[in-house]
Steps between C-alpha positions, in 0.01 A plus 500: 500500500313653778716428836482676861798781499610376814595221258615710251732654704690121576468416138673869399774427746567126313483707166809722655676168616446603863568203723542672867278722647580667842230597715260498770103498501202675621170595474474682173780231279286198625386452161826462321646261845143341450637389082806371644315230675193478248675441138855368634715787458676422820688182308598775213611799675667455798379727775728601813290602814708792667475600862420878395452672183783680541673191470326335196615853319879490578442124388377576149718799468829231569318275270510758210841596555684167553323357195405775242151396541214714552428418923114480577337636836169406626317711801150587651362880519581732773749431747628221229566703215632796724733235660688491114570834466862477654547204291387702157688805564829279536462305201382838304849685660693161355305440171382163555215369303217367799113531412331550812111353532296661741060481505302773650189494695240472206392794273212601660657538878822736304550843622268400793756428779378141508686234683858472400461733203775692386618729216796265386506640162545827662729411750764314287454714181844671572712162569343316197566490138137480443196378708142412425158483657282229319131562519437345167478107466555509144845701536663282741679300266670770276572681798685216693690468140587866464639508905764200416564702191595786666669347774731375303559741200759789483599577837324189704292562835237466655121492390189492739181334406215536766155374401164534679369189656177470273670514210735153621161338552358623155503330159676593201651373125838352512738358234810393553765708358858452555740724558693534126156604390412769696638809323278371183216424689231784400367650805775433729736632196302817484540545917843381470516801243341738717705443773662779707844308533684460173510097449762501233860570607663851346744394236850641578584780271798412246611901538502428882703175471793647280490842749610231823707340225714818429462594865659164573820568240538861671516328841802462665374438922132284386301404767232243489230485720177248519184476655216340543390559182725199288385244772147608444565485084438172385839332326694848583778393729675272232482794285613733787823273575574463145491902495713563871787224311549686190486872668728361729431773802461446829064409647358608785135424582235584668322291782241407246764395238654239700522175260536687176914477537621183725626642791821424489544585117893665513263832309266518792577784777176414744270662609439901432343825731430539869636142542706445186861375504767756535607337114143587378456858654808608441493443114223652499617804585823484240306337223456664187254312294237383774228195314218434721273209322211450691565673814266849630765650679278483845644664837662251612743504201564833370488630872543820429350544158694857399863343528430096420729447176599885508774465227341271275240478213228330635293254286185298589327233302123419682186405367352736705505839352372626814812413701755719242579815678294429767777448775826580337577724167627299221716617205335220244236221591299214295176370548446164435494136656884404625529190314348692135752794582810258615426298227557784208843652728626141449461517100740806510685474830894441428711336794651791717719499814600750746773358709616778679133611577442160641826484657425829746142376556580159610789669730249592751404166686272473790640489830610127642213306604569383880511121622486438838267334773219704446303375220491797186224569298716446214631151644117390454478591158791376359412123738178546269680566153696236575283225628229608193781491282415870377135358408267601730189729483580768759207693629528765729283762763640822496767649713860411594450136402417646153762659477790216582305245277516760220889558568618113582307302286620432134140527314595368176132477319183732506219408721787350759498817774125579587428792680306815502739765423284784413232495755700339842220298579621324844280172504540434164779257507273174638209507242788591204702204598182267488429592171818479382543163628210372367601665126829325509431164677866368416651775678627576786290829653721728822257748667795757660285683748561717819327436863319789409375405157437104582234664785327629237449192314527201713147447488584299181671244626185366493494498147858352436406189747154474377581489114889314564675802360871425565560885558826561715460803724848667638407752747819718550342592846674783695263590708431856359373665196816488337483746214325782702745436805769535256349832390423567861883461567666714258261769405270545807734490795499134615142530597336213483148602519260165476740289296580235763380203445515301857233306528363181359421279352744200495542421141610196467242372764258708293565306191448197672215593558356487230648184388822654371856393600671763625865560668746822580825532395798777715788368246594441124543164523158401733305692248680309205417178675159612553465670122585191343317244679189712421595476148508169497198442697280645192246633765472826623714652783574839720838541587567779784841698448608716791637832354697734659300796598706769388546285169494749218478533101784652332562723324201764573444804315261725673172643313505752313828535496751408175619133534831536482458642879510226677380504867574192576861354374 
């Protein structure tokens, strides 16, 4: 039937089972806002007003990643779509699956400088899986289509659609086609065919499989090591734990990992690289069978890429070929989805142990964890595993607070720790925990953010109150920028060049505000007190904590250096 494609575009989104969209409006989307109000799509898909776009893109990306759905992002030309970019390159670094939206002045003003025009197609080709510019009304639909397809095949990310304003107020033929029939669905078969990103997932290689396997019976130090890779793989982690249980060698993991092995599984050593556990880095090092599933080897693990795993035969399984080689040489790798290539190990996998192996790793135990007056950043995340009961949805900016809710919370299921690993996008925390929360309605959703981070994002407190999103916000607020005073401290000569952060605002007056309870806490048990009546309050909250200063994140391995030298014990 003939129907307006700023219809088609709502109708496409109910084909994909969309039912939040993050965004914000402007001149050139007015169309599609306009068929929210004009054919009722507003009662069918649920949209969520942000304070900036910025926002609205963290929001979907959280979305995606708490719930394995494909996160939706609406936003007007210029300044709007530009305002996404930081949001796209972090869910590209992190491979989640968002489609981004965007309209453009209309065809006849492109390439002119016309008001709030922009090249957004140009800009974000780098950070994107694949992006379009729509110009023709009758390829709208198969294009939309093709975008979730790709955003969610293979290695997921993200997928940019902008479209010219005339063509959302133009006419075109629509049929409803659901999802299951898409790959059989002539034209959009043929484009799905066409298509620079391979849609089907490489099937392991049976060669490659019995190579680990013999690898595996040579082994007598194995080392397994995960990434982001199985949380990303749909129905890999059971197949991943069944794997780690029947190798029987110690785990470490990534940042991006977290969730695939509970955290306090007696296999898992913690964390590995610049801030890895001394457990972690160390067998790394003596190792000498090292299995990375899913994992890229970025800087911030194999720190120093010439002598990471030094003694061992190094094997990665990706379904990325382009990541094999790229950061670290490997003796053996297979390409192929985790779950597919866990899956066939499994069939063939005998039960193995390695007790003295295990026995020297687990010897070296992180330093005491101090308990005093001063409230720890480890005494706030084990008051939130406890309270939460292990359960909540952890969502994080970047920096030191990062780094302690990666280290002292027990993750124990993918999509539980969501944060942007690859890209360090300070900000991001706010809009990610939104989305999350509104993913997972029945769960309990912990934004761990710095001073620094929150002032970055505050502005969406606006959202939280507006919408009743029962997001709790812990600000572990020491008055500095933590990670880069830390740096500051022990590499650059304790100068502390415009890290200081002594000013306002008042946050707990801030959240009030805006309608928000809000309250500080200078011990363990006033921010337990204060942690759990938020909990039970099922409304949202910001809770202060006052941090020491000099508060640091152990251990530290310096870049570019191997991580077994630890600068910071």
């Amino acid at each position: 039937m003939k129907m307006k494609c700023a219809q088609i575009i709502m109708e496409c989104l109910l084909e994909q089972g969309v039912d939040t969209v993050f965004g914000y409006p402007g001149g050139t989307i007015l169309n599609v806002y306009d068929e929210m109000e004009l054919h009722g799509y507003k009662n069918k898909i649920r949209h969520i007003l942000t304070a900036h776009e910025q926002g609205a893109s963290h929001a979907a990306d959280g979305y995606a990643r708490s719930t394995g759905k494909v996160g939706v992002c609406f936003a007007t030309s210029g300044p709007g779509a530009t305002n996404l970019t930081t949001g796209i390159a972090t869910a590209y670094m992190d491979s989640s699956p968002v489609v981004f939206i965007t309209c453009n002045v209309s065809e006849n003003l492109i390439g002119k400088d016309s008001f709030q025009e922009v090249d957004i197609t140009g800009i974000t080709m780098p950070i994107t899986k694949c992006n379009y510019l729509v110009k023709d009304p009758d390829q709208l639909a198969d294009v939309i289509r093709e975008a979730f397809a790709i955003a969610r095949s293979g290695r997921p990310g993200p997928v940019l659609i902008d479209i010219a304003k005339n063509v959302t107020a133009a006419t075109a033929d629509y049929e409803y086609l659901p999802v299951e029939q898409h790959a059989a669905h002539g034209r959009l078969a043929a484009m799905l065919r066409r298509s620079s990103h391979d849609l089907k997932t490489p099937e392991p290689d049976a060669g490659d499989i019995q190579r680990l396997l013999d690898m595996i019976a040579e082994a007598r130090k194995p080392l397994v090591l995960v990434g982001g890779g199985v949380i990303r793989s749909r129905g890999a982690v059971p197949e991943f734990r069944r794997f780690v249980e029947t190798l029987n060698a110690p785990v470490a993991s990534t940042i991006m990992g977290g969730g695939a092995l509970p955290g306090d599984h007696p296999l898992f050593t913690g964390m590995i690289g610049m801030h890895g556990s001394h457990a972690s880095n160390l067998a790394s090092s003596e190792c000498d069978l090292l299995i990375a599933v899913g994992c890229r080897f970025s800087d911030r693990v194999a720190t120093d890429p010439e002598t990471f795993a030094k003694q061992a035969k190094v094997v990665q399984i990706d379904i990325d070929r382009s990541e094999i080689d790229k950061n670290v040489k490997t003796h053996h790798h297979i390409i192929g989805d985790a779950r597919q290539v866990l899956e066939q190990l499994n069939k063939s996998l005998p039960a193995h142990d390695y007790p003295q192996w295990k026995k020297w790793v687990f010897s070296h135990e992180e330093v005491p964890l101090k308990k005093d007056d001063i409230l720890h950043p480890h005494e706030v995340l084990e008051t939130i595993q406890d309270l939460t009961d292990g359960k909540a949805i952890i969502a994080t900016d970047v920096g030191q607070h990062q780094m302690w809710s990666a280290q002292y919370y027990h993750f124990s299921r993918p999509g539980q720790l969501i944060t942007s690993g690859g890209f360090g996008s300070m900000g991001f925390g706010m809009g990610a925990a939104m989305g999350a929360k509104l993913g997972n309605p029945d769960v309990p959703v912990v934004l761990c953010t710095g001073d620094g981070g929150f002032r970055m994002n505050c502005n969406e407190l606006a959202t939280i109150q507006y919408y009743h999103i029962p997001v709790i916000v812990v600000i572990f607020n020491n008055r500095t920028l933590g990670m880069v005073r830390q740096w500051q401290h022990l590499i650059y000569g304790e100068r502390y060049s415009q890290t200081d952060l002594d000013r306002g605002p008042d946050f707990p007056k801030l959240a009030r505000a805006y309608g928000i309870q809000g309250a500080q806490a200078d011990t363990q048990p006033e921010f337990r007190e204060i942690l759990k009546k938020a909990l039970d309050s099922g409304e949202p909250w910001v809770i202060e904590c006052a941090i020491d200063k000099d508060a640091m994140v152990h251990p530290m391995v310096s870049a570019g250096t191997p991580v077994t030298d630890f600068l910071l014990d």
